[in-house]
Residue, then its C-alpha position, 0 to 999 in steps of 0.5 A: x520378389x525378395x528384393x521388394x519386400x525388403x523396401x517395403x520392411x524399410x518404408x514401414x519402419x521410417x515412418x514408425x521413426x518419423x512419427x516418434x521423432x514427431x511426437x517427441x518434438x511436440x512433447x518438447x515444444x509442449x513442455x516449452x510453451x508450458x515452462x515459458x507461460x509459467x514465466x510469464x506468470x511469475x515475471x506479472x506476478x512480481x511485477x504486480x506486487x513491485x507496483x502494489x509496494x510502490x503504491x503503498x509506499x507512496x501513501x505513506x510519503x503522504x501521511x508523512x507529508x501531512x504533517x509537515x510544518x507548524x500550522x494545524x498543530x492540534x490536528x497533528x495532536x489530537x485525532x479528529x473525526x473530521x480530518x478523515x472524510x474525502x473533503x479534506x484535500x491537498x492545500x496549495x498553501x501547504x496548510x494540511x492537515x492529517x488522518x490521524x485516527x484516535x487511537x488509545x494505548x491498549x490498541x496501538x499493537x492492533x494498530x501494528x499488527x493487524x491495520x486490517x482491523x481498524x475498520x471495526x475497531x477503531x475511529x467510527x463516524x455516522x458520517x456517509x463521507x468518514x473514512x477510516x483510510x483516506x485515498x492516496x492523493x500525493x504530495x503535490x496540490x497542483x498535481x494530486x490525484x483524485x480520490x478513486x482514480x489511482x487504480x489498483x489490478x483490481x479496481x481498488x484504490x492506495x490508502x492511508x492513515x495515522x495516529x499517535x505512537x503515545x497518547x497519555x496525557x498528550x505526552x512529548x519527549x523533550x519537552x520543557x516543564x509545563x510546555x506539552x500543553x502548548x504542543x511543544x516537544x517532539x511527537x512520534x507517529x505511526x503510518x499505514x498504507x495500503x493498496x489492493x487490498x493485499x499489500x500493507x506498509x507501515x512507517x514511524x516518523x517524529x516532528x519537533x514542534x515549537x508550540x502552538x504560540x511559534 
């Protein structure tokens, strides 16, 4: 009798082990699946901001790219409403023209500091089809994307837009006597970009021009 009581002790104290030894391996596995979902989430989290940089870092290749060459020199000078709307597309003849918005000096900083802005502070237009951020559509006429289908996460799309770094007097640096009237002279630019809504690159570049009569 006593020999049989003993295996029944033992029976009961392997099970009381077997179920600890089973709750600590569930806890373990928990706690694995939990710290391999949180690096998950961080791996597409990086993974949606490298795309969004990207995105915007291409706008602003293009509103780089716009002001290339000598043709359309006013509009690489003065800001124009027009140059802002969805019509104006990519030439295959390379005769394009920027967004470049009509900034004064005293908001040159917000345009800086807080391009998010610029939808109430600066260029406006009663026109349906005016935009103060023109979509991202490449450098590429034969291959450039139409405005709306370069989708972000979230359905929004990659803009860009522009202006004058200095706008007084249409001054240019290097400029002969008498020869900025002509648009002769070297211009800086201010670029924006953005994409998603939550990503903001910003970019300075400077043209030589030879005028508007070379």
């Amino acid at each position: 009798m006593t020999h049989l009581s003993n295996r029944q002790s033992q029976t009961g104290a392997v099970l009381v082990v077997a179920l600890v030894m089973l709750l600590v391996l569930t806890l373990m596995a928990v706690g694995s699946m939990r710290g391999t979902t949180l690096e998950s989430r961080i791996t597409a989290n990086r993974a949606h901001d490298t795309q969004q940089q990207s995105a915007a870092d291409a706008a602003l290749r293009e509103a780089e790219f716009r002001y290339y060459g000598p043709a359309n020199l006013i509009d690489k000078l003065e800001g124009k409403a027009a140059n802002c709307k969805l019509t104006n597309t990519l030439n295959a003849n390379g005769l394009n023209k920027p967004c470049m918005l009509a900034i004064n000096d005293a908001d040159l900083l917000n345009f800086v500091d807080k391009p998010w802005l610029t939808k109430e502070s600066f260029l406006k237009s009663e026109s349906t089809d005016s935009l103060l951020w023109m979509p991202y559509r490449g450098t590429d006429a034969a291959n450039q994307t139409v405005a709306g289908t370069r989708e972000t996460s979230n359905g929004r799309t990659t803009y860009w837009n522009s202006t004058r770094a200095v706008t007084v007097g249409n001054n240019a640096v290097n400029a002969e006597y008498g020869m900025v009237a002509e648009g002769q002279g070297t211009y800086y630019y201010l670029n924006n970009a953005k994409a998603d809504e939550q990503v903001y690159l910003q970019s300075t570049h400077a043209n030589i021009y030879l005028g508007l009569n070379n």
